[in-house]
Structure formats: structure tokens, C-alpha cells
C-alpha positions in Angstrom: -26.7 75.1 -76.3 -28.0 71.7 -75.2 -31.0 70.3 -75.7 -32.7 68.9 -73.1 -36.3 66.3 -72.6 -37.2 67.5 -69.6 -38.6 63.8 -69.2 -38.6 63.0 -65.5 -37.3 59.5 -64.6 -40.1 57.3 -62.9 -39.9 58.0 -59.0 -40.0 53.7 -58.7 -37.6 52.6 -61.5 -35.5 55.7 -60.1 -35.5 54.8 -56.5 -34.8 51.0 -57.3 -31.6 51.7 -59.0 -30.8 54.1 -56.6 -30.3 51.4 -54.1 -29.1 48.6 -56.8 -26.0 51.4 -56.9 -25.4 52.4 -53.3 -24.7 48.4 -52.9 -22.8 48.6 -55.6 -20.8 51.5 -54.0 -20.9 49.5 -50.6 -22.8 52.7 -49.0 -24.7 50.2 -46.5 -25.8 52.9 -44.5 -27.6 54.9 -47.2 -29.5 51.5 -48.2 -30.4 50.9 -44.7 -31.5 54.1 -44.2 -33.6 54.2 -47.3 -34.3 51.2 -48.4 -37.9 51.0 -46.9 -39.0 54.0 -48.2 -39.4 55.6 -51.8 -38.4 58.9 -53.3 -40.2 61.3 -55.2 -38.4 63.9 -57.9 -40.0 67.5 -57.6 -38.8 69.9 -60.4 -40.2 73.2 -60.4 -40.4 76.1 -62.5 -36.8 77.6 -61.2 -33.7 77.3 -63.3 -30.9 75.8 -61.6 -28.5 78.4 -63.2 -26.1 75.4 -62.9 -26.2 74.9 -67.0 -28.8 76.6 -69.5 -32.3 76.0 -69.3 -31.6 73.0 -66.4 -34.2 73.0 -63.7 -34.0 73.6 -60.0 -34.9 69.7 -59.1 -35.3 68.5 -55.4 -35.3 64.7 -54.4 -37.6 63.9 -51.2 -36.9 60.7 -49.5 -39.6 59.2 -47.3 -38.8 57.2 -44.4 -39.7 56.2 -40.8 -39.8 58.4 -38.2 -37.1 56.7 -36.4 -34.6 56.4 -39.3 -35.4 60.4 -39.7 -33.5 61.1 -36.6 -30.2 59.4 -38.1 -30.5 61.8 -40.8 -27.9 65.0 -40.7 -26.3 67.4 -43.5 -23.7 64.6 -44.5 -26.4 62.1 -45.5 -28.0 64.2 -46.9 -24.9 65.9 -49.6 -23.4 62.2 -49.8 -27.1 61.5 -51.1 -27.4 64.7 -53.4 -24.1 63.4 -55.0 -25.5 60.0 -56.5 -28.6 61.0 -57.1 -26.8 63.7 -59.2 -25.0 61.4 -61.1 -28.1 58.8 -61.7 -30.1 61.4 -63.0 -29.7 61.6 -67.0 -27.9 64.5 -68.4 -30.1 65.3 -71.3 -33.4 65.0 -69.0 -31.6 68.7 -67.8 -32.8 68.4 -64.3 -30.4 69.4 -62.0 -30.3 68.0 -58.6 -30.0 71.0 -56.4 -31.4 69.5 -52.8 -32.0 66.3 -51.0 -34.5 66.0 -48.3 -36.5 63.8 -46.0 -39.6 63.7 -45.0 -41.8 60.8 -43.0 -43.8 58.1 -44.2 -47.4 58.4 -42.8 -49.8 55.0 -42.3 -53.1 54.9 -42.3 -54.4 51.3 -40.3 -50.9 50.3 -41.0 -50.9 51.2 -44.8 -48.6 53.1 -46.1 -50.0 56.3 -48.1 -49.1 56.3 -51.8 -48.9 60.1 -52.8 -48.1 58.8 -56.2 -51.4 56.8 -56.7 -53.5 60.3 -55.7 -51.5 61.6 -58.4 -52.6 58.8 -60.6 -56.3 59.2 -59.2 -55.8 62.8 -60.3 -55.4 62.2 -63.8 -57.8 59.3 -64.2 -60.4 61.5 -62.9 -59.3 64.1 -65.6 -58.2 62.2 -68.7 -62.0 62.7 -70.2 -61.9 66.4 -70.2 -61.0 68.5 -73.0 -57.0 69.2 -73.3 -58.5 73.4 -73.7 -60.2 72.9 -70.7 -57.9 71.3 -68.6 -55.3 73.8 -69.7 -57.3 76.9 -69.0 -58.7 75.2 -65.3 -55.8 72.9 -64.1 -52.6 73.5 -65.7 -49.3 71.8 -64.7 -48.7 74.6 -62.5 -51.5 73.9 -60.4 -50.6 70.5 -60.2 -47.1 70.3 -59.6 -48.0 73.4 -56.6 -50.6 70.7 -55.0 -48.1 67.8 -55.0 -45.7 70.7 -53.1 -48.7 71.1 -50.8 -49.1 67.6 -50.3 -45.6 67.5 -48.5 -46.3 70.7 -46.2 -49.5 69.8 -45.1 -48.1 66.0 -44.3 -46.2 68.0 -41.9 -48.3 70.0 -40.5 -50.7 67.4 -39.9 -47.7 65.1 -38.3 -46.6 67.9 -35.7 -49.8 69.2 -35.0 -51.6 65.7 -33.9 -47.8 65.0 -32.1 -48.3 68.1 -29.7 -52.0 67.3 -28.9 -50.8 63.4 -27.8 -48.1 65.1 -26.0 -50.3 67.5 -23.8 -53.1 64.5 -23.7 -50.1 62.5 -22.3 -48.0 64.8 -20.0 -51.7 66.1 -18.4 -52.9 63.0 -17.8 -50.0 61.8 -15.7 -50.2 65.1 -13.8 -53.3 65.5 -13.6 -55.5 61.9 -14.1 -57.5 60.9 -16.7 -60.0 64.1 -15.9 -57.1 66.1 -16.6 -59.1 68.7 -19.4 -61.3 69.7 -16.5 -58.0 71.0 -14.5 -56.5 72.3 -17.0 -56.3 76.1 -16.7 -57.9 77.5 -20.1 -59.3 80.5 -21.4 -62.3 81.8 -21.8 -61.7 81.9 -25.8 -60.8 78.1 -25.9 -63.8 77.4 -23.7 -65.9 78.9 -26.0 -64.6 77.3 -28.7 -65.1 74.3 -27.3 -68.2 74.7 -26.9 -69.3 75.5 -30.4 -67.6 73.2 -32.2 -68.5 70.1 -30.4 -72.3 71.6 -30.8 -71.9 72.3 -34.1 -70.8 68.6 -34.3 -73.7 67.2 -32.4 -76.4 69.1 -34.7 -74.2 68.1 -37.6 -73.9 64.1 -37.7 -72.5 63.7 -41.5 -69.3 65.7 -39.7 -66.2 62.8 -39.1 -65.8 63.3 -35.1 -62.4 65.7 -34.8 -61.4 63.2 -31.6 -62.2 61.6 -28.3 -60.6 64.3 -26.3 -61.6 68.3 -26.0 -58.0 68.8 -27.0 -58.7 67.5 -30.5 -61.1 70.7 -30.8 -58.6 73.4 -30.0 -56.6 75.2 -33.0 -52.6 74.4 -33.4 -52.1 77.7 -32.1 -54.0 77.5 -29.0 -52.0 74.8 -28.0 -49.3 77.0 -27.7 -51.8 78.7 -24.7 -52.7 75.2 -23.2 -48.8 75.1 -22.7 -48.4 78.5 -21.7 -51.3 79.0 -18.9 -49.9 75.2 -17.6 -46.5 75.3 -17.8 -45.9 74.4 -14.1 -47.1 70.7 -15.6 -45.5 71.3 -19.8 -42.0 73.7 -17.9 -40.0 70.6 -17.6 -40.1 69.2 -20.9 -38.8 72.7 -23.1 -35.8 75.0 -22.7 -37.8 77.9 -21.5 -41.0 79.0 -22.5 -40.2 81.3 -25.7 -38.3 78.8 -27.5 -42.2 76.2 -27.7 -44.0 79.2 -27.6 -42.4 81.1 -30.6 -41.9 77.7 -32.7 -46.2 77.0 -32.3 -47.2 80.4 -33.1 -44.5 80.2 -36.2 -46.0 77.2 -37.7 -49.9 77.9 -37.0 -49.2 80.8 -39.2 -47.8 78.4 -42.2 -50.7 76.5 -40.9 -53.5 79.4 -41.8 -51.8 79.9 -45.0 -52.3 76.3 -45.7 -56.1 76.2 -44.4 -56.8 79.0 -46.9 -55.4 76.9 -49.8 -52.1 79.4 -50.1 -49.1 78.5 -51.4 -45.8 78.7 -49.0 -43.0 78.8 -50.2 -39.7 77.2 -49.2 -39.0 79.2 -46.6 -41.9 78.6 -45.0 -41.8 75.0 -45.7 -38.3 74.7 -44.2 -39.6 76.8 -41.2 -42.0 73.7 -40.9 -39.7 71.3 -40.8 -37.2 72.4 -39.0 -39.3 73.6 -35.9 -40.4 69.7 -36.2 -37.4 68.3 -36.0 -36.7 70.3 -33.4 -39.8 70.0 -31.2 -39.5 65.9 -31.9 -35.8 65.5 -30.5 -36.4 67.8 -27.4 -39.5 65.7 -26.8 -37.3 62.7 -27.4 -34.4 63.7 -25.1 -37.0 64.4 -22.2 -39.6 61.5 -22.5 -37.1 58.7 -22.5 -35.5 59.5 -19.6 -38.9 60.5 -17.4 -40.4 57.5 -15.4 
């Protein structure tokens, strides 16, 4: 029976001789694809039922936007395969998937999930080791940094749907467009509230410069639906955006309410985005 550290490699020193190999392996492609972005290693609680006591381990790669639509199955196995064989044998994590996800900036700075993770234990490291065990165990942790990714999706295709309706009603419509816009009488009146609640509230961060920004991700889904002679051009038909919103405003609730998905749900997220992003793409780069 082997015994293993269960020692994760650093996600940095990892990464670096990641790439340091692929060149070695004259996989140019992989470095280009990766090189300006960073891994992270998520093991889990899961056996990989690959060899005794191993661990279900996934490696996430972060990378722009555009270099995630060059990514397919074949990257991503060709990938699997060296991380698998970087990855020390007696740390007994077993490399089961490899993924991608975008880097998000914030006033052109890239976010760091590491450094919140570092912030996390700085701002913990004077409390008792009893404590911490009995209020924040590793579970809890190593669920939040799984969270981290889902909501960083969420967020991403969320925010990307409001800038498309904002975009697509605009040109039909002018820069009045909200006012033409056929809504209900439920989105009014949300609306409505929430920008008063805002105005008597002034320590609330504004939610946007547009009335779209105070809708919820699933009535966008109506805003589409009740406009579509404006939004029918740009989707299939009207079941395939319709289904896919009302699909990942329910991850989205679970999310809100500090639930845990699972990966199902998480691939449901990403998937749907990928998908919504390259129809988009297909349709907005040929429209004048």
C-alpha cells in the first residue's frame, strides 16, 4: 500500500515548470496558449479510484477570453497528460480533469485568487487551531475556493448578456432604448424599488448606469423574450437562449444563497457560456 504526502505542489513553481517542459517537448501551442496565465490545483475530498487512497485532482487553467475559444477536448487531454506526469507520484494526487476558465481584470489588474487565499489565512492565523477547526475547517475552505470559480462565471456571463441587450437595443432602438423596450409589469416594479431603495440608501455601491443593471439574470431571459423581433436574429430560436438563461439563473440562486453546486451544475455554467459567447461571436462579427 503506498504511502502518500498529500502535499500539493505550489500552483506558481507548478505552472512555471509546466511551461519550462512543454518547450522542452516543443508543444508551442500549449505555451502560447497558456503561457499568460497561471493554474491552480483543486483536490477534493473524492478518491480517484485510479490507485489507493489517490485523490480526485482537477487542474484549472486561466486564460484570456480570446485564447479560451482556441481551447477544444484535444488541448485539453494533450494537457491532462503532462500535467499527469509533472505531478509527484508520492504527493498521490491524481490528475483526473483539465479545464479552463477566464482571467478577470479589475482597472486592468489582473485578480489574484491566490492572494485572497493568502488574505484568508492571514486574517485567521491568530485564532485558536480548536476554533478554527470547529468554525472553518478545510472543508469550508477548499468549497469556497470551488465557489470562487462558479461565481467568476456567473458574474462573467451575467454582466456579458446585460452589455449585449444594452448594445443590440440601443442600435434598434437609440440611446432611449429602455423606455421602448416592452417589459413587464414585474420588472417595472422592480425597477422601481430597487433604484429607491438605492437613493434612500447612499452607503449602497450603484448596481449601474443603465435600468438593465437592476433587473435579475433571469429576467433577462423576458427582456429577450417580450423583444425578440430586436434579440430573434442573433439566437437559433428562442428556446435554445431562453432555456440556457433560466438554467443558469437557477445555479445562480443557489449561489446567491451561499449553496454549494456541484459539478454538474458547474459544468452546466460553463458550457451554456461557452455556448452563448460563440453564437454571440459568430453573429456580431459579421452585423454592420
Amino acid at each position: 500500500m503506498e504511502e502518500f504526502t498529500h502535499e500539493k505542489p505550489d500552483d506558481k513553481a507548478y505552472f512555471d515548470t509546466l511551461i519550462r517542459y512543454l518547450k522542452y517537448k516543443k508543444e508551442e501551442g500549449l505555451v502560447s496558449l497558456i503561457k499568460d496565465g497561471k493554474c491552480v490545483i483543486y483536490d477534493t475530498s473524492n478518491f480517484s479510484e485510479k490507485r489507493w487512497n489517490a485523490m480526485w485532482t482537477k487542474i484549472i487553467f486561466e486564460v484570456s477570453l480570446e485564447k479560451l475559444e482556441l481551447v477544444d477536448d484535444d488541448i485539453k487531454n494533450k494537457l491532462k497528460e503532462y500535467c499527469s506526469y509533472l505531478m509527484p507520484a508520492n504527493a498521490g494526487f491524481d490528475i483526473m480533469q483539465v479545464d479552463f476558465t477566464p482571467i478577470i481584470t479589475f482597472n486592468g489588474k489582473t485578480a489574484d485568487a491566490k492572494s485572497l487565499t493568502e488574505e484568508l489565512e492571514n486574517i485567521t492565523g491568530d485564532i485558536s487551531g480548536q476554533v478554527i477547526a470547529e468554525i472553518l475547517p478545510d472543508d469550508i475552505k477548499q468549497k469556497g475556493k470551488f465557489m470562487t470559480e462558479v461565481y467568476l462565471f456567473l458574474y462573467c456571463v451575467e454582466n456579458s448578456l446585460r452589455l449585449f441587450i444594452e448594445s443590440v437595443a440601443k442600435k434598434n432602438l437609440g440611446d432611449d432604448y429602455f423606455d421602448k423596450l416592452k417589459l413587464n409589469t414585474q420588472n417595472k416594479q422592480t425597477i422601481s424599488i430597487r433604484k429607491d431603495n438605492e437613493s434612500k440608501n447612499k452607503w449602497l455601491r450603484l448596481r449601474g448606469d443603465s435600468e438593465i443593471f437592476y433587473l435579475d439574470f433571469q429576467d433577462l431571459g423576458k427582456v429577450i423574450q417580450n423583444n425578440w423581433d430586436i434579440f430573434g436574429s442573433y439566437f437559433p430560436d428562442q428556446g435554445w437562449i431562453i432555456t440556457k438563461i433560466n438554467e443558469l439563473a437557477e445555479c445562480r440562486n443557489l449561489v446567491a444563497h451561499n449553496s454549494v453546486v456541484g459539478e454538474h451544475e458547474k459544468d452546466v455554467i460553463k458550457t451554456h457560456y461557452r455556448s452563448i459567447l460563440r453564437q454571440l461571436n459568430e453573429v456580431l462579427k459579421t452585423s454592420p
